[in-house]
N, C-alpha and C positions, 0 to 999 in steps of 0.2 A: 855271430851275433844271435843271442834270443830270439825266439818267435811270441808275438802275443796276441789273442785275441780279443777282438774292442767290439763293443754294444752300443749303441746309441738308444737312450727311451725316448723318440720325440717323436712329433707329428712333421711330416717331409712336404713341401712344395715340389712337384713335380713337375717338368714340361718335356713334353717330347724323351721323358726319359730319365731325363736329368736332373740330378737335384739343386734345386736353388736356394736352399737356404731351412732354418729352423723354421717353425710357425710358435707352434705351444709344445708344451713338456717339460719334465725335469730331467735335468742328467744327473745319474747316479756312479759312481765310482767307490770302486775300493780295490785293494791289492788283495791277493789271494792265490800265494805259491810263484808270485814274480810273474802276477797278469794283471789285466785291469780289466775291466768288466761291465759299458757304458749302457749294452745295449741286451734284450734279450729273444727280439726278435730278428735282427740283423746282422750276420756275424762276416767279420772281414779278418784276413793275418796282415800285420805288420810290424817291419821290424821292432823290439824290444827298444829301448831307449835305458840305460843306466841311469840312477837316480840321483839326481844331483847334473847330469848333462847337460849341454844345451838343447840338444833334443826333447828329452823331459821337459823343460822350461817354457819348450814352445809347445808343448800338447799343453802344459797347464795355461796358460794366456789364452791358449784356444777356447780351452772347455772353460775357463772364466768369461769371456766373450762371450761364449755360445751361453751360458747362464743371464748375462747381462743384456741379451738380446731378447731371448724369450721374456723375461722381467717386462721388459719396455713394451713388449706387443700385447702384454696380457692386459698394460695399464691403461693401453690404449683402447685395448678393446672395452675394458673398463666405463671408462673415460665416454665412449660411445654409446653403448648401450644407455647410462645415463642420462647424456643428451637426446637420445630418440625418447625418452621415459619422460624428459621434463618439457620438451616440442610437443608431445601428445597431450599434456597434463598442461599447458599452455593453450594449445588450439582447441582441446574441449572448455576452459575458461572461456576464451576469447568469443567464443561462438556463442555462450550462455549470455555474456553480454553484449553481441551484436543483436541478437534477438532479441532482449527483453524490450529496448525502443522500439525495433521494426514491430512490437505485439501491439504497441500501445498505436504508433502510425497508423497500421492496420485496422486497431479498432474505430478510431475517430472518425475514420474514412469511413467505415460503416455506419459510424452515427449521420454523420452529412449525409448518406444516401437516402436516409429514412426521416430527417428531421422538418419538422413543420415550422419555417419562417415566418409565415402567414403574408408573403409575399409573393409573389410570381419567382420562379429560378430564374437567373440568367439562363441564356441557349447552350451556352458550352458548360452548364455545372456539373449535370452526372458524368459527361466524359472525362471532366477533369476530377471527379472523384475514382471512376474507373479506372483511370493513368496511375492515381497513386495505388491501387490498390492492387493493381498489376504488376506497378514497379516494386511493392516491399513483398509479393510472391519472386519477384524474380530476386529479388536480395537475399530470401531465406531458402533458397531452392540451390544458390553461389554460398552460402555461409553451411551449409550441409554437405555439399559437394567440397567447400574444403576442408573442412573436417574429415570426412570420410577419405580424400585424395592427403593429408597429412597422415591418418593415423593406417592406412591400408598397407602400408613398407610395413613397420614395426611394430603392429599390434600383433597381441598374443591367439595361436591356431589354437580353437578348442575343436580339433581333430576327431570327430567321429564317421561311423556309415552315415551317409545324409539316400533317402529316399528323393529320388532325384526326381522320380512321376509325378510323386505327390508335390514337392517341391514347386516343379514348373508348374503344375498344375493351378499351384492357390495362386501365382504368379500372374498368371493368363485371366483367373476370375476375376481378381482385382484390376487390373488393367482394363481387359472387357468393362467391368459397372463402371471405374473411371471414364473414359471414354464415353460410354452410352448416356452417365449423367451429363457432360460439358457439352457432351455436342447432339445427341442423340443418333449418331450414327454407334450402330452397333459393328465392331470388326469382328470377322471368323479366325479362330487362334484353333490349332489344333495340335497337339501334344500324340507320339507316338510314346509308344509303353519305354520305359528308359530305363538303363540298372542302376541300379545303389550305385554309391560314389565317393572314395572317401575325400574328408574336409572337414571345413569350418560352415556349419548350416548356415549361420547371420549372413559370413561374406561371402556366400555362393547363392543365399538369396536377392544377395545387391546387384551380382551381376545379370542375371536371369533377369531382374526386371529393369535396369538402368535397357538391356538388349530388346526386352520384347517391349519397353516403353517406345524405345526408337522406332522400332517395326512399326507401330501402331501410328506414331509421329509421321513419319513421313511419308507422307502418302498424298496425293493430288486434293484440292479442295474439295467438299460432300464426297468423297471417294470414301467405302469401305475397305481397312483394312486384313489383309489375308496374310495371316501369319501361321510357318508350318513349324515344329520341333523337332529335331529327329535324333538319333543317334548311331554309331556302329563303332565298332572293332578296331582300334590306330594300332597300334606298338601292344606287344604282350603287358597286358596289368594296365590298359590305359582304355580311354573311352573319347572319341571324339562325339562332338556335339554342332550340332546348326541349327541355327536359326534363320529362316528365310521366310523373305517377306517380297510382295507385290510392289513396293511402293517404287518411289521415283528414281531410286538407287543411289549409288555413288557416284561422284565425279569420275572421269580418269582421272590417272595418274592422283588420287587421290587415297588408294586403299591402304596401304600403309600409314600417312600423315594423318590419318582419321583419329587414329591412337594417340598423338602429341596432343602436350598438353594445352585448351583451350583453344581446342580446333574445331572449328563447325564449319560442317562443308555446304552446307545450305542457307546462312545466317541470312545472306541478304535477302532471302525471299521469305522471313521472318518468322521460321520456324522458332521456337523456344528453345531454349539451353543455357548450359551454361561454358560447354566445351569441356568437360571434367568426364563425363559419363565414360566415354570409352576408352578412357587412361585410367580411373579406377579399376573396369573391369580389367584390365592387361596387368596390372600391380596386384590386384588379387589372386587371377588367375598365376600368374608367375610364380608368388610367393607359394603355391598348392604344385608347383612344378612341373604344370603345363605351360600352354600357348595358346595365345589366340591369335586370329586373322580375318581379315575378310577376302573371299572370295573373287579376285578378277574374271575371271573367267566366266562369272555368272554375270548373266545381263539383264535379267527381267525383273530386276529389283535387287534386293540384298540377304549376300548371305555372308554371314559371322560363323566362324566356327571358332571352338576352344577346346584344348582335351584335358583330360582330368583323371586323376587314379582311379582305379578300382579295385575295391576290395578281395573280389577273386575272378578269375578265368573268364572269358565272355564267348568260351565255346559256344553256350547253349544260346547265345542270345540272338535271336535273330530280328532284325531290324523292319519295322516299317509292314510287321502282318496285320494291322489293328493302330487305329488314333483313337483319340478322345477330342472331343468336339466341347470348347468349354463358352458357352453358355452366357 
């Protein structure tokens, strides 16, 4: 019997080795001197088959199969991609129209706080303008967070070097002035020098501060919060990051579940949130092809760490000679 050699052009599911099956590709064939010729990186011998055999008959059912299966996953993936394209194109409508009421709620409430009856207030009326205006901050704070928590899987990476110093750095400012305006406690955030990093600036700037807002959040009542930044050296081409902070920490047994979504481990002591924050950063982070976590093992408050590409070597870099102190 003939000997022939066969090609396969497709992309392979591999486990342990083994293959399981087509993904994508086309398979191409043709005869050429009484061979067939599927593939042009993979080459196998097996027996020849006569034309017209049964043998022949069952290679074509096959490679018609193996055609009729890739067809089917491309459609689906098709199929997919569109619906994450009209879910995102839905939740940024949705959220245009949740907010346009909550703007108007919001304003009225301002008007009540300033408006002249020409009568005495009732006792409870600025707290019950208060409430409202507290509650449609927390409505638009959940209608951001879901937005940002729908479109964080399948939105498009505009993939550049991001300056990661300067990054954390406008991160830390803004937080600090927020903070110092609501409450007048000033927190100390301190940022160590940190290298370039590659990503998406927008969504590596949501996680830095969704992380250093928390830092700053939980923290003991009039307490100043102390937040430090650091970095070093993970895996070759990789950058781990922390964030550590003074405050009240974590539960046990709670440093994983912090990441699930619309989890607050502090709610009943009436912290703000909305439970979104640290499952967005994990979804962004992930999709950039690191990790994040929190730190058990630390006890004096909290520490988040995440890793991140980097664009070259971090031979030279050496961690933690020099902070910055923001102000």
């Amino acid at each position: 019997m003939r000997r022939q050699r066969i090609y396969v052009t497709s992309d392979h599911i591999s486990e342990n080795g083994n293959d399981m099956g087509l993904v994508f590709g086309s398979w191409r064939q043709w005869a050429r001197r009484g061979r067939q010729t599927i593939h042009p990186d993979r080459e196998s011998t097996v027996p020849a088959a006569d034309p017209g055999s049964p043998a022949d008959d069952d290679a074509q059912a096959e490679l018609e199969l193996a055609r009729q299966r890739n067809a089917d996953l491309e459609r689906t993936v098709r199929e997919l991609t569109r619906s994450v394209a009209e879910l995102e194109a839905f939740s940024r409508e949705i959220s245009h129209d949740l907010k346009s009421p909550l703007a108007g709620i919001c304003g009225y409430a301002q008007l009540l706080a300033h408006v002249d009856f020409g009568v005495p207030r009732p006792v409870e009326f600025d707290e019950f303008v208060t409430q409202i205006s507290n509650g449609t901050e927390r409505m638009r704070s959940l209608i951001d967070d879901m937005l940002t928590y729908a479109t964080a899987r399948g939105g498009h990476l505009q993939v550049a070097t991001v300056d990661l110093t300067a990054l954390v750095a406008e991160v830390a400012a803004a937080q600090t002035s927020e903070v110092r305006h609501r409450s007048g406690v000033v927190p100390r955030i301190t940022v160590d020098p940190l290298p370039a990093v590659r990503g998406d600036e927008i969504m590596l700037r949501r996680v830095f501060d969704n992380l250093v807002s928390n830092a700053v959040k939980y923290v003991r009542p009039g307490e100043a919060a102390r937040v430090h930044i650091s970095a070093r050296a993970s895996a070759e081409g990789w950058l781990r990051v922390e964030v550590t902070d003074a405050g009240i920490g974590i539960p046990d047994g709670q440093h994983e579940s912090i990441f699930g979504e619309m989890h607050r481990a502090h709610a009943e002591k009436g912290y703000p949130g909305t439970g979104l924050g640290l499952t967005i950063c994990r979804r962004i982070v992930e999709r950039h092809g690191g990790a994040i976590g929190a730190d058990p093992t630390f006890t004096d408050g909290t520490r988040i760490w995440l890793t991140l590409p980097t664009p070259a070597a971090l031979d030279a870099f050496e961690p933690g000679t020099e902070h910055l102190a923001v102000q």
